[in-house]
C-alpha positions in Angstrom: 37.2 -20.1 11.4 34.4 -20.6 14.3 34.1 -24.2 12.9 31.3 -24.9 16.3 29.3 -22.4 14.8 25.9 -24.5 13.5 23.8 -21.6 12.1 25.9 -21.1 9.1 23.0 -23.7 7.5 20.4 -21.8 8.2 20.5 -19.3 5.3 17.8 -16.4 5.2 17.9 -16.4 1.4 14.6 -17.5 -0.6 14.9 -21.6 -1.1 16.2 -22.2 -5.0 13.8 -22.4 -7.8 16.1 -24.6 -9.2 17.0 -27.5 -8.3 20.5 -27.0 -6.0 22.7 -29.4 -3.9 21.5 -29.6 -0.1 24.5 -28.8 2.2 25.7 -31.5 3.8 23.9 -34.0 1.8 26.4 -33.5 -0.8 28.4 -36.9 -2.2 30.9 -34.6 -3.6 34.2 -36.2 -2.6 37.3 -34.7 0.4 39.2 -33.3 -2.0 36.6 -31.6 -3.8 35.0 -29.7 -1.2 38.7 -29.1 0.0 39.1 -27.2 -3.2 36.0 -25.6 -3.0 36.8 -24.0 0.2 40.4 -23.2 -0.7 39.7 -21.0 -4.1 36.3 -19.7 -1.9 39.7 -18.6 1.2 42.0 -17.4 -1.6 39.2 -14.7 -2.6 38.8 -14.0 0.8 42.0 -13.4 2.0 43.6 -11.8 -1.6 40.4 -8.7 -1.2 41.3 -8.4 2.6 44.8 -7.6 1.9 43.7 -5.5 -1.1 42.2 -3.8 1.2 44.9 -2.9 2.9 47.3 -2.4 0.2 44.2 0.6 -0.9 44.3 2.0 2.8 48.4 2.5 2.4 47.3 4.1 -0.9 49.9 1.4 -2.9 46.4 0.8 -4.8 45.0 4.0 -7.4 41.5 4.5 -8.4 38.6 2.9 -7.3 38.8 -0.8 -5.7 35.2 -3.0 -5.3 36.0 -6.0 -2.8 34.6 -9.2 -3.5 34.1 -10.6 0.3 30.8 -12.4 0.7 30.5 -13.1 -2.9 33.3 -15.6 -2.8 30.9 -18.5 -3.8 29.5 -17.6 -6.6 32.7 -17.1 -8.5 33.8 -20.4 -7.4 30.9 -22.7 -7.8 30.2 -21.2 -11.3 33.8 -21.9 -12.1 33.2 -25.3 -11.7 30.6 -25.5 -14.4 33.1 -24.1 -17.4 33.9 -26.2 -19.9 37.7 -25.3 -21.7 36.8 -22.6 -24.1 33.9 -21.4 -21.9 33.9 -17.1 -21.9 33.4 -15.1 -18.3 32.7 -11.7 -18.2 32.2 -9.4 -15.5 31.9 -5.9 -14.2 34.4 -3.9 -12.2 34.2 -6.3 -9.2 36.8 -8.4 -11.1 39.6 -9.5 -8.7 37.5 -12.8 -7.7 36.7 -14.0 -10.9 40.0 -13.3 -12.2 41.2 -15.8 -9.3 38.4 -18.2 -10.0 39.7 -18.0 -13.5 43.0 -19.5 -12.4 45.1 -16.3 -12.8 47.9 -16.3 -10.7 47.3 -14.2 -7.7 50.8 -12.0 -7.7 49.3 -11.4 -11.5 46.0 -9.9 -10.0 47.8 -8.2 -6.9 50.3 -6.2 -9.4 47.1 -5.2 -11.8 46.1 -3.6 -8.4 49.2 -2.0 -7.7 49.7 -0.6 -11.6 52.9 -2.9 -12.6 54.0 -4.2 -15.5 53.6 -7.5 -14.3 49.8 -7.2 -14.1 47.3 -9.3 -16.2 46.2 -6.0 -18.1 50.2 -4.7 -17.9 49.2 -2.6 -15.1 47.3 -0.4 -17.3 43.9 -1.9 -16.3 43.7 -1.6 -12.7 41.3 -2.9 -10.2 38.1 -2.9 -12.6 39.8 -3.2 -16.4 41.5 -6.8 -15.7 41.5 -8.9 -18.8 43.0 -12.2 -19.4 41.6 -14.4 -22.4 44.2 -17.3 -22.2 41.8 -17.4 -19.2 38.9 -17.4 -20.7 38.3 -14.3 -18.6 37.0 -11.0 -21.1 37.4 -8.7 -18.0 36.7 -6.3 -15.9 34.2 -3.7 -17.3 33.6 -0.3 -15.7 30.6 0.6 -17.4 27.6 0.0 -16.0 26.2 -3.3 -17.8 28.5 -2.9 -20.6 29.4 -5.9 -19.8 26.0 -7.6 -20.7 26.2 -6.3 -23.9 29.8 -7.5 -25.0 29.3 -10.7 -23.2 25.9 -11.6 -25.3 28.3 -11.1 -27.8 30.8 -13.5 -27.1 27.6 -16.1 -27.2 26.6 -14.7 -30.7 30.4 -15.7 -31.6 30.1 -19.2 -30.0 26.8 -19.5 -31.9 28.4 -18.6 -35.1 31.1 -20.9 -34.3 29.2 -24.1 -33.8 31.6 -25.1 -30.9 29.3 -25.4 -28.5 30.9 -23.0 -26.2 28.7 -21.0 -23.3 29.6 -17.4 -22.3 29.0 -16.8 -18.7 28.2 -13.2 -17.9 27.9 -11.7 -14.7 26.4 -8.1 -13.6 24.7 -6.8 -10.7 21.3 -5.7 -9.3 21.9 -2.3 -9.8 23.2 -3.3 -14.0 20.0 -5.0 -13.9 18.0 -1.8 -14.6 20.1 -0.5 -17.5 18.6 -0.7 -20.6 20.9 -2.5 -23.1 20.4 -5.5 -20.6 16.8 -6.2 -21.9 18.0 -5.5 -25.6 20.8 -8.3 -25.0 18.4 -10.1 -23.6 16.2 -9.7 -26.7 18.8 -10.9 -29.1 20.4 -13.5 -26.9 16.4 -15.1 -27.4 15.8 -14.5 -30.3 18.5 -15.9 -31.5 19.4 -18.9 -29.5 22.3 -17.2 -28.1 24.6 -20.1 -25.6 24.2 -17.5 -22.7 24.2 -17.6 -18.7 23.4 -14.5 -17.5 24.6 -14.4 -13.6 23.0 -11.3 -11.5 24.8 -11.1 -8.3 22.0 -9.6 -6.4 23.9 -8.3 -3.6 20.9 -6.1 -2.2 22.5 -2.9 -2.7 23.3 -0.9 -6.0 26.0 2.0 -5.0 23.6 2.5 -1.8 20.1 1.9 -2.6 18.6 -1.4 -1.3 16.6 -3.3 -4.3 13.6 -2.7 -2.7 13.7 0.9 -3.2 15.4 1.1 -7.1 13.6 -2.1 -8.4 9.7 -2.6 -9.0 10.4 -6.5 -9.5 12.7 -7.5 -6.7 12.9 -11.5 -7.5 15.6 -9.9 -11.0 15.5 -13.9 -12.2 12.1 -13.0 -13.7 13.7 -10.4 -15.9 13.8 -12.3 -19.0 10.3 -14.1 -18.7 9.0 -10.8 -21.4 11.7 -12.5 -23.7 10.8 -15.9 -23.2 14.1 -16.8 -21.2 13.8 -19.3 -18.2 15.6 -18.1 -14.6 15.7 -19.5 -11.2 17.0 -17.6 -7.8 20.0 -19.1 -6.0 21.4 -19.3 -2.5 24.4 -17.3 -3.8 26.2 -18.0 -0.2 26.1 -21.7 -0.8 28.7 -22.9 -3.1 27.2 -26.5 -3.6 23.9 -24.9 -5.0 25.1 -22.1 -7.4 27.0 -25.0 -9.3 24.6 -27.1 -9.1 22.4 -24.3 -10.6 25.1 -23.5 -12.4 25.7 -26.9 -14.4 21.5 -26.6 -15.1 21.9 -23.2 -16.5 24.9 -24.3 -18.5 23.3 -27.4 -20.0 20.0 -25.4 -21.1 22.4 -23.2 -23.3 24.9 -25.6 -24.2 22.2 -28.1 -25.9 20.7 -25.0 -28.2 17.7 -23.9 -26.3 19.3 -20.2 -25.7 20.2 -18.4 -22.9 20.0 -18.9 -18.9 19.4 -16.1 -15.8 20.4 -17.0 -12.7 19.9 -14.8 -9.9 22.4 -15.4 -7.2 21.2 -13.9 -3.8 24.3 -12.8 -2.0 25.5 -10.2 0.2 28.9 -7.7 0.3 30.2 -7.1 3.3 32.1 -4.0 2.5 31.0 -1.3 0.7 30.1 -0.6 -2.5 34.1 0.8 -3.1 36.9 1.7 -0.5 35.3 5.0 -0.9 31.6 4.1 0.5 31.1 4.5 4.4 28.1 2.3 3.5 25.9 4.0 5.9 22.8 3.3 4.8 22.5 -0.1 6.4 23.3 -1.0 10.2 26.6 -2.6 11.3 24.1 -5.3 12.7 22.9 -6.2 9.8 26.2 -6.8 8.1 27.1 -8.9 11.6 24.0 -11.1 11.6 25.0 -11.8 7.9 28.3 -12.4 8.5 27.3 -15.0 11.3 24.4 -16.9 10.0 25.1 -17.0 6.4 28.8 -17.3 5.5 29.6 -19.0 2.5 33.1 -20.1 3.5 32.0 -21.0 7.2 28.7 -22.4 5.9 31.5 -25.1 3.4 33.5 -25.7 6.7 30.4 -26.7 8.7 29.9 -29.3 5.8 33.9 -30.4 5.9 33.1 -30.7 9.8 30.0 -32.8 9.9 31.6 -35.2 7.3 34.9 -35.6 9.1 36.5 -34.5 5.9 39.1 -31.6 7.5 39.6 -31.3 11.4 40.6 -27.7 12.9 44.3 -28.8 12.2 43.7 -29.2 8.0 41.7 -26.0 8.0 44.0 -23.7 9.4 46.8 -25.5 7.3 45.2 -24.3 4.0 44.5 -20.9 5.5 48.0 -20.7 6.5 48.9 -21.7 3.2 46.7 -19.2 1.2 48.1 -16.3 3.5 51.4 -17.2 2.0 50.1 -16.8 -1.6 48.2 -13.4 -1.0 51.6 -12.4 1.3 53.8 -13.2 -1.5 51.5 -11.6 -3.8 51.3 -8.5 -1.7 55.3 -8.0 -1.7 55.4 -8.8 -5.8 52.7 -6.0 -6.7 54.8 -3.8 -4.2 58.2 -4.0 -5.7 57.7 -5.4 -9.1 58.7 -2.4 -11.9 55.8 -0.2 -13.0 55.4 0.2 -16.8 57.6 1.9 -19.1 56.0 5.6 -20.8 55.8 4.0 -23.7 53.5 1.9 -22.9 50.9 4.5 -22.7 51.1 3.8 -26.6 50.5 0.5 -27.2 47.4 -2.1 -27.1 45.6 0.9 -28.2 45.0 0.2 -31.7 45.0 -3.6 -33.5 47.2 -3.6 -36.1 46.1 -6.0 -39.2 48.2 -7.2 -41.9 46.6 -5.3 -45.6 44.0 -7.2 -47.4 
């Protein structure tokens, strides 16, 4: 990491309309923000060697990289509470790590083995892992929304005070059983925090050109539901948003929207060219805003991790994703008969 480099502060997202931690006038403690940047690497690294695992085709279907997201899934993280739901679309593999799924689990769901969280049968965008708390993994186009609002209507039902976190994207954000989730999660009271990880591109349209409201947090104000916009590229701010969002649901007053602006560096999938924004663009992001460099700026100015302890954990988590590289490549593929089960639930008669 460039750790000299100053302008990771100087984010070009819109300033929070909630309330958010300033970088570097954070009293969150060393081993904290030590964490934070850690899980923030281990998503880093884990999609760059996905990456490479697609390119030597050892990875099937499609694969969506998480890189330049890596703070949301980690800052919202630290808002659960045990019992907490998260649900996602098909870019999955972070929040799966976020979750706390091992990351040789995750790389052999990649590569199609038995040993995968979804028994290999899942792949890259059908992980699923409710010991977790993680409900997948959804390749449908705001499915996701839906079955997540209903994970709140079960917490609801439940009394136990329990919040389901449900993530989609800005191009999800147009489909239409959004708004009627939305609908219900209001009317209702539904404990819901709906994440949109604006990333400015849906497939390959920009929002400006596929959304007449750009600023997506003010989705829900037709159903009454409070948002705010995030610096989704500063980890200290989405949880401070975060533990807001969570708390407003928590106590009964219904659900959340938080609109985390963020940015992919890759393409939509290992299958888009992503031409239809300039390699400059992507660089300026990459230097200015960078969630993990922007963290190791803050590490730097406090004296909390020198050049040494940084490249220590990297050199650590490279060891993880390594190992977890050469488990998804030799670890046994499932047996045919697998193609059978987990397909129907068997219940005892009434």
């Amino acid at each position: 990491m460039a750790r000299a480099q100053k302008a990771a502060s100087k984010t070009k997202a819109p300033a929070p309309k909630a309330a958010s931690a300033k970088s570097g006038q954070t009293g969150d403690s060393k081993e904290e923000l030590l964490a934070l940047y850690r899980d923030m690497l281990l998503i880093r690294r884990f999609e760059e060697r996905a990456g490479q695992l697609y390119g030597m085709g050892l990875i099937g279907g499609f694969c969506h990289l998480y890189i330049g997201q890596e703070a949301i899934a980690v800052g919202m993280h630290r808002v659960r509470q045990e019992g907490d739901q998260i649900i996602t679309g098909y870019r999955a593999h972070g929040h799966a790590l976020a979750c706390g799924v091992d990351a040789k689990q995750v790389m052999a769901e990649l590569t199609g083995r038995a040993a995968g969280i979804a028994k290999g049968k899942g792949g890259s965008m059908h992980m699923f892992d409710p010991a977790a708390g993680f409900y997948g993994g959804h390749g449908i186009v705001g499915a996701q929304v839906s079955l997540g609002t209903g994970l709140g209507l079960a917490n609801y039902y439940r009394g136990d005070g329990k919040v389901a976190f449900v993530y989609f994207g800005d191009g999800a954000a147009n489909q239409g059983q959004v708004y009627e989730s939305f609908n219900m999660a209001e009317l209702w009271g539904l404990p819901v925090v709906y994440v949109i990880e604006n990333n400015q591109y849906a497939m390959g349209t920009s929002v400006e050109r596929s959304s007449s409201e750009t600023h997506l947090y003010k989705r829900g104000a037709s159903f009454n539901i409070p948002g705010a916009e995030v610096d989704g590229m500063d980890v200290l701010a989405v949880r401070e948003a975060g533990l807001k969002a969570a708390e407003h649901a928590r106590s009964g007053k219904g659900p959340f929207i938080l609109e985390m602006k963020t940015y992919r560096y890759r393409g939509h999938s290992m299958s888009d060219p992503a031409k239809y924004r300039t390699r400059e663009e992507v660089d300026e992001v990459r230097k200015t805003r960078d969630p993990i460099e922007h963290l190791d700026s803050i590490l730097e100015k406090k004296g909390f991790a020198d050049e040494a302890a940084v490249k220590a954990i990297d050199a650590e988590v490279k060891r993880i994703v390594a190992d977890a590289a050469e488990f998804a490549r030799t670890a046994p593929e499932p047996e045919p008969s697998e193609l059978y089960t987990d397909v129907y639930l068997e219940a005892a008669a009434q």
